[in-house]
C-alpha positions as YAML, in Angstrom:
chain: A
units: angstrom
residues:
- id: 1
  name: UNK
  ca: [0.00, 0.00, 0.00]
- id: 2
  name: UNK
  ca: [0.85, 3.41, -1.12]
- id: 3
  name: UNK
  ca: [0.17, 6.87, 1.30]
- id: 4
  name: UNK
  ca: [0.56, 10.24, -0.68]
- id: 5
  name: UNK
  ca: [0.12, 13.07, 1.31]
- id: 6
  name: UNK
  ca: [0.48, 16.70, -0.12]
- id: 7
  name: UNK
  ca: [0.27, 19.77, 1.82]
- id: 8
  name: UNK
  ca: [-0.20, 23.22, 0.22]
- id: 9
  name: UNK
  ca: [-0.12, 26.70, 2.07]
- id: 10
  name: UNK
  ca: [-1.91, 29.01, 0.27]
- id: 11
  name: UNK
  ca: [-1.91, 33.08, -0.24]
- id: 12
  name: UNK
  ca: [-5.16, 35.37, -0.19]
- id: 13
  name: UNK
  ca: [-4.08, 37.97, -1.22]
- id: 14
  name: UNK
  ca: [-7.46, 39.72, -2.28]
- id: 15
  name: UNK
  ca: [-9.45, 38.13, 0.98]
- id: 16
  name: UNK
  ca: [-10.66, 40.58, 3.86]
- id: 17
  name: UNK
  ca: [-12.73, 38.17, 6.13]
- id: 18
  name: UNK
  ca: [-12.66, 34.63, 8.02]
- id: 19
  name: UNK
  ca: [-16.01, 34.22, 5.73]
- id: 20
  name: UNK
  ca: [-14.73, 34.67, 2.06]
- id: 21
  name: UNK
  ca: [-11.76, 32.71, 3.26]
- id: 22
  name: UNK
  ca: [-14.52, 29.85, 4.00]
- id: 23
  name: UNK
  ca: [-15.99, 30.51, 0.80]
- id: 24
  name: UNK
  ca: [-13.06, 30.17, -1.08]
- id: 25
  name: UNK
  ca: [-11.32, 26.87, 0.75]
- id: 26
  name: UNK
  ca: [-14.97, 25.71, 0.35]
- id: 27
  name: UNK
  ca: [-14.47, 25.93, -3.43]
- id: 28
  name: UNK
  ca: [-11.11, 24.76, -3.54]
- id: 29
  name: UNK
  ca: [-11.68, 21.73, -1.42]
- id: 30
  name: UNK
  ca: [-15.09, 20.43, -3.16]
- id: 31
  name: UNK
  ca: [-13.70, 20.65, -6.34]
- id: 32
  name: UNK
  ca: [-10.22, 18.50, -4.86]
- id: 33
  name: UNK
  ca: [-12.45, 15.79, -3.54]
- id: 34
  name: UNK
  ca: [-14.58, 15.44, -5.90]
- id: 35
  name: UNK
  ca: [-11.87, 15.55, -8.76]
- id: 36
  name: UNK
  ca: [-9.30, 13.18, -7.55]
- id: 37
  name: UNK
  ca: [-11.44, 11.65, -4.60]
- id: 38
  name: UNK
  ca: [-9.02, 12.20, -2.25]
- id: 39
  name: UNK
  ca: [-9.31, 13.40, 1.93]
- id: 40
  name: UNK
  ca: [-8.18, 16.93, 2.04]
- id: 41
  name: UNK
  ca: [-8.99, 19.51, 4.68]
- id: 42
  name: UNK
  ca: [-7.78, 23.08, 6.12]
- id: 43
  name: UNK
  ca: [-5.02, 21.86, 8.77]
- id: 44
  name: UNK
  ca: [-2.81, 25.04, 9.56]
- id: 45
  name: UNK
  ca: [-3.60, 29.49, 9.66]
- id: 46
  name: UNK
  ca: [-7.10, 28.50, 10.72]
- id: 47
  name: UNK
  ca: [-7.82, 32.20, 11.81]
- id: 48
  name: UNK
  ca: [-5.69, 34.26, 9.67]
- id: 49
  name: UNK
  ca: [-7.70, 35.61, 6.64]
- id: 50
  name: UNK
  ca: [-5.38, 36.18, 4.15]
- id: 51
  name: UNK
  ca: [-3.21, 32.20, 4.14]
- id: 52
  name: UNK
  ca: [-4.40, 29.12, 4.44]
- id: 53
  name: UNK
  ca: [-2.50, 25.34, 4.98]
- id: 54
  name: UNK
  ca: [-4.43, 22.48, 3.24]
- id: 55
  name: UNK
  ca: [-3.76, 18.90, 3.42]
- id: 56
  name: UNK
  ca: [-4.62, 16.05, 0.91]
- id: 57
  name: UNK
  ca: [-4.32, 12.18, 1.33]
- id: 58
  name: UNK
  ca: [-4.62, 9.48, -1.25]
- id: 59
  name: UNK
  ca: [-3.96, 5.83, -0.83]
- id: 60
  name: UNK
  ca: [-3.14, 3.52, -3.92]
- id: 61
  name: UNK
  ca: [-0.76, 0.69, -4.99]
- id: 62
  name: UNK
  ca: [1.78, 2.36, -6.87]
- id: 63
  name: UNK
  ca: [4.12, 5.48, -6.00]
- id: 64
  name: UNK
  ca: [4.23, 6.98, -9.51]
- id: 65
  name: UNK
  ca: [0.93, 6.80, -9.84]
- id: 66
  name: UNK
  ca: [0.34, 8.30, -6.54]
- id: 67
  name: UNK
  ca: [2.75, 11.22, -6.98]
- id: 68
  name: UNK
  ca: [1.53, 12.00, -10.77]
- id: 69
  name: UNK
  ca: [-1.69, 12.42, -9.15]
- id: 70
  name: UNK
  ca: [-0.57, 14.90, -6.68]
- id: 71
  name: UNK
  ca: [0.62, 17.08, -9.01]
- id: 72
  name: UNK
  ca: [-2.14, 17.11, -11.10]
- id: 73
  name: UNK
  ca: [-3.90, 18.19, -8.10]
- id: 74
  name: UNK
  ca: [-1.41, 21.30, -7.30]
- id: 75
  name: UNK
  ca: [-1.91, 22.20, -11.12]
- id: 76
  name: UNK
  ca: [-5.64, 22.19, -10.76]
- id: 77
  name: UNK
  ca: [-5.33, 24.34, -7.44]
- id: 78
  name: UNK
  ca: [-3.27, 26.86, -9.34]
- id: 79
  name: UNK
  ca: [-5.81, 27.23, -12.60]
- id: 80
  name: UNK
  ca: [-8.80, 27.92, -10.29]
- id: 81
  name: UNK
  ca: [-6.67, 31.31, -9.43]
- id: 82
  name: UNK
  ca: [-8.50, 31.83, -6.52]
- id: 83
  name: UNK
  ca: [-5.51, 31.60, -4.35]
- id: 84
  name: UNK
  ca: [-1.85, 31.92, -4.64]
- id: 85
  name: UNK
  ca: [0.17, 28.55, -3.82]
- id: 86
  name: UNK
  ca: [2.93, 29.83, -1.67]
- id: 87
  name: UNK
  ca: [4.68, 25.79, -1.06]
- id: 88
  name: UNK
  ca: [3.61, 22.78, -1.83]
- id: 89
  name: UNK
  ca: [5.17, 19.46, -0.30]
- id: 90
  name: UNK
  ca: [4.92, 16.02, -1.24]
- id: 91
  name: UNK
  ca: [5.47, 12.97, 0.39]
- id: 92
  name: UNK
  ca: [4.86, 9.30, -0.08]
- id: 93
  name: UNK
  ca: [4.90, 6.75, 2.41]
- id: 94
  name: UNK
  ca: [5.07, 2.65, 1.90]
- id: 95
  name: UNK
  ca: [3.19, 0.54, 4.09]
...
């Protein structure tokens, strides 16, 4: 068994409020799951309005696989442009 995990920290540059922050994590994280069916929620800068640390898991059977996946995932986060991606991190675990 293969465990990818991917955390992202996000930039909100534009964002004034805790509540268009929702909004917009809200968008980003629907459109995650229900893309690449993975587990992903907010984990880090919960009450800062303007960044944001998100974290993804996906399980599978084969590390390249699991990684291409990943970064098809950052790609998609970046061509919503509703936030800037600041870092990204990768890392896959065997089991």
């Amino acid at each position: 068994m293969v465990l990818g995990l991917l955390t992202i920290s996000l930039r909100l540059p534009e964002n004034n409020t805790l509540k268009g922050k929702r909004k917009i994590l809200k968008s980003i994280l629907g459109k995650m799951k229900n893309t690449f069916n993975v587990s992903a929620a907010e984990i880090g800068e919960n009450d800062t309005h303007r960044k944001s640390d998100l974290g993804c898991a996906m399980v599978g059977n084969d590390s390249a696989y699991i990684n291409s996946k990943l970064d098809k995932l950052i790609n998609m986060v970046d061509d919503m442009g509703l936030a800037e991606i600041v870092d990204t991190q990768i890392e896959i675990m065997h089991c």
